[in-house]
C-alpha positions in Angstrom: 151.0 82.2 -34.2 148.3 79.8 -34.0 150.0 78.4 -31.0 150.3 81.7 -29.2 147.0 82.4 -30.0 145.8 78.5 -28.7 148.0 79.5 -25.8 146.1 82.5 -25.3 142.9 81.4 -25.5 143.8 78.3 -23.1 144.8 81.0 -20.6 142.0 83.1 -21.0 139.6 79.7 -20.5 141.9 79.1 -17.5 141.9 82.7 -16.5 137.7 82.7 -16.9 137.6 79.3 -14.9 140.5 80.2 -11.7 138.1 83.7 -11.5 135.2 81.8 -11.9 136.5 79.4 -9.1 137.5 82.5 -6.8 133.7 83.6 -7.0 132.4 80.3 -6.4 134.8 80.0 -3.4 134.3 83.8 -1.9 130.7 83.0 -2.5 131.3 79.0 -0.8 132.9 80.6 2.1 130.3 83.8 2.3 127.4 81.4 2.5 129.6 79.4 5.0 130.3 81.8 7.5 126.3 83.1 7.1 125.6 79.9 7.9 128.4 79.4 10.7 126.7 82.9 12.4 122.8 81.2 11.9 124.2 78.1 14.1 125.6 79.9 16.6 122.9 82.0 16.8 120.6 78.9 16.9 122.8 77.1 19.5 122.4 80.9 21.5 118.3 80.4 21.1 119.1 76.5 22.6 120.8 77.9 25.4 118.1 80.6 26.2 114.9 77.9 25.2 117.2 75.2 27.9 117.2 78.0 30.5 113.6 78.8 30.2 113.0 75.4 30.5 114.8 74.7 33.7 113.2 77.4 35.1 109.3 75.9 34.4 110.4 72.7 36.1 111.3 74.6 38.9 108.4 76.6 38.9 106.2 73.5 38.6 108.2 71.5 41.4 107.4 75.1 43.6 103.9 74.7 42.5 103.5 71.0 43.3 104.9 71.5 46.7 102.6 74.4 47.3 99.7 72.7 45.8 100.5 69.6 48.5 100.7 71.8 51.3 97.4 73.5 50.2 95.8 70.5 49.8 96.9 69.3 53.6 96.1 72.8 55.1 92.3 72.4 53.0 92.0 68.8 54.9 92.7 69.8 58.2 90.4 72.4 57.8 87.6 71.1 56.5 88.4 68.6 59.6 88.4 72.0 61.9 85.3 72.8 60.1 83.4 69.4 60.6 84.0 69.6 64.4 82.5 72.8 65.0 79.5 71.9 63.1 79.1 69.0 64.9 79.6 71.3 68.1 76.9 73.6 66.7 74.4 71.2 66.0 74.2 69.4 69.1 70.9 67.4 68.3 72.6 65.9 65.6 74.7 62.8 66.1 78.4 63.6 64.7 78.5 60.5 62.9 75.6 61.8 60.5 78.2 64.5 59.5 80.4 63.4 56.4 82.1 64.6 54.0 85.5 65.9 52.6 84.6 68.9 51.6 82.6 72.2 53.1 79.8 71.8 50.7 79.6 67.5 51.6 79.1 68.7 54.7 76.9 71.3 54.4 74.7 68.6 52.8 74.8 65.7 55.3 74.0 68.7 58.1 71.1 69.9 55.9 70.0 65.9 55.2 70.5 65.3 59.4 68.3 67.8 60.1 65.6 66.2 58.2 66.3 63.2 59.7 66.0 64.4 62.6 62.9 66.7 62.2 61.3 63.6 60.8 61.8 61.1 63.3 60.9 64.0 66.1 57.3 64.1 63.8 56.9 60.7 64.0 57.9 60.6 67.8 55.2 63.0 68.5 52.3 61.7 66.1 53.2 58.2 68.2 52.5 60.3 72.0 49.5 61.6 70.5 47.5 58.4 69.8 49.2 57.0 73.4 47.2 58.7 75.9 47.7 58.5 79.2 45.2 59.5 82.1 45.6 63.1 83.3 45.3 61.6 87.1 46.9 58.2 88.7 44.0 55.8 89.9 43.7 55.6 94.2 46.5 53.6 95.8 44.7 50.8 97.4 46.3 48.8 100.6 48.0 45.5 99.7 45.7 42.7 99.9 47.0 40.5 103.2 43.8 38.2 103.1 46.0 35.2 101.4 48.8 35.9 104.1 49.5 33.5 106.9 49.1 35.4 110.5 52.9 35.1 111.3 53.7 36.9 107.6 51.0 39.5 108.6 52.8 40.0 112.0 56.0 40.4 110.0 54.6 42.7 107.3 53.2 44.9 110.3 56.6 44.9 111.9 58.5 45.9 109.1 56.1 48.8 108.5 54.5 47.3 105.4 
């Protein structure tokens, strides 16, 4: 009897540990297949974060481009914009007008007309201490007392 009941309990202990092992694989493959949905759930998030990437490159390549093309437009008219004021200001000399930008050249026009103004100031203050007679003095006749009387016969000829 004692080695039914050791026989028994043996297959009770390996009856507890084969359920125990069912569990602990049900469970084992439970947790697996959880975490067999999380990676393809991650790889799915991968996929979306890769396209969402792609699509900023090419959004920033667009914006590049379009920022070059700005940047060239901006130049040539700033260019555009340098000419006219140069046609504008006609007492200015266009090489006093520089810059790269509106605002440069807003300045150099501003600091060319000062120029300018000052120089005509000082022009003018130098043609008021020069004065000059209001009338010319009397034309008087060529002196011919030192000429010899065939160069006085010639000058009279020629209508000296």
């Amino acid at each position: 009897m004692e080695e039914a009941k050791g026989k028994v309990e043996g297959e009770d202990t390996t009856d507890n540990e084969l359920d125990n092992l069912k569990l602990e694989n049900e469970s084992l493959k439970s947790e697996i297949k959880s975490a067999n949905e999380k990676i393809f759930e991650l790889e799915k998030a991968i996929i979306e974060k890769d396209a969402g990437i792609a699509s900023v490159k090419q959004s920033l390549e667009e914006s590049g481009k379009t920022l070059e093309e700005t940047e060239e437009s901006l130049a040539g008219a700033v260019a555009a914009y340098k000419e006219l004021v140069a046609q504008a200001n006609s007492g200015l000399v266009a090489e006093m007008i520089k810059g790269d930008t509106i605002e440069e050249i807003r300045e150099s026009v501003a600091g060319a007309r000062a120029l300018v103004e000052r120089v005509k100031q000082e022009i003018g203050a130098e043609n008021n201490l020069i004065r000059v007679p209001a009338g010319a003095p009397a034309r008087t006749p060529p002196d011919l007392s030192a000429l010899s009387p065939r160069e006085k016969i010639k000058y009279g000829i020629e209508g000296g």
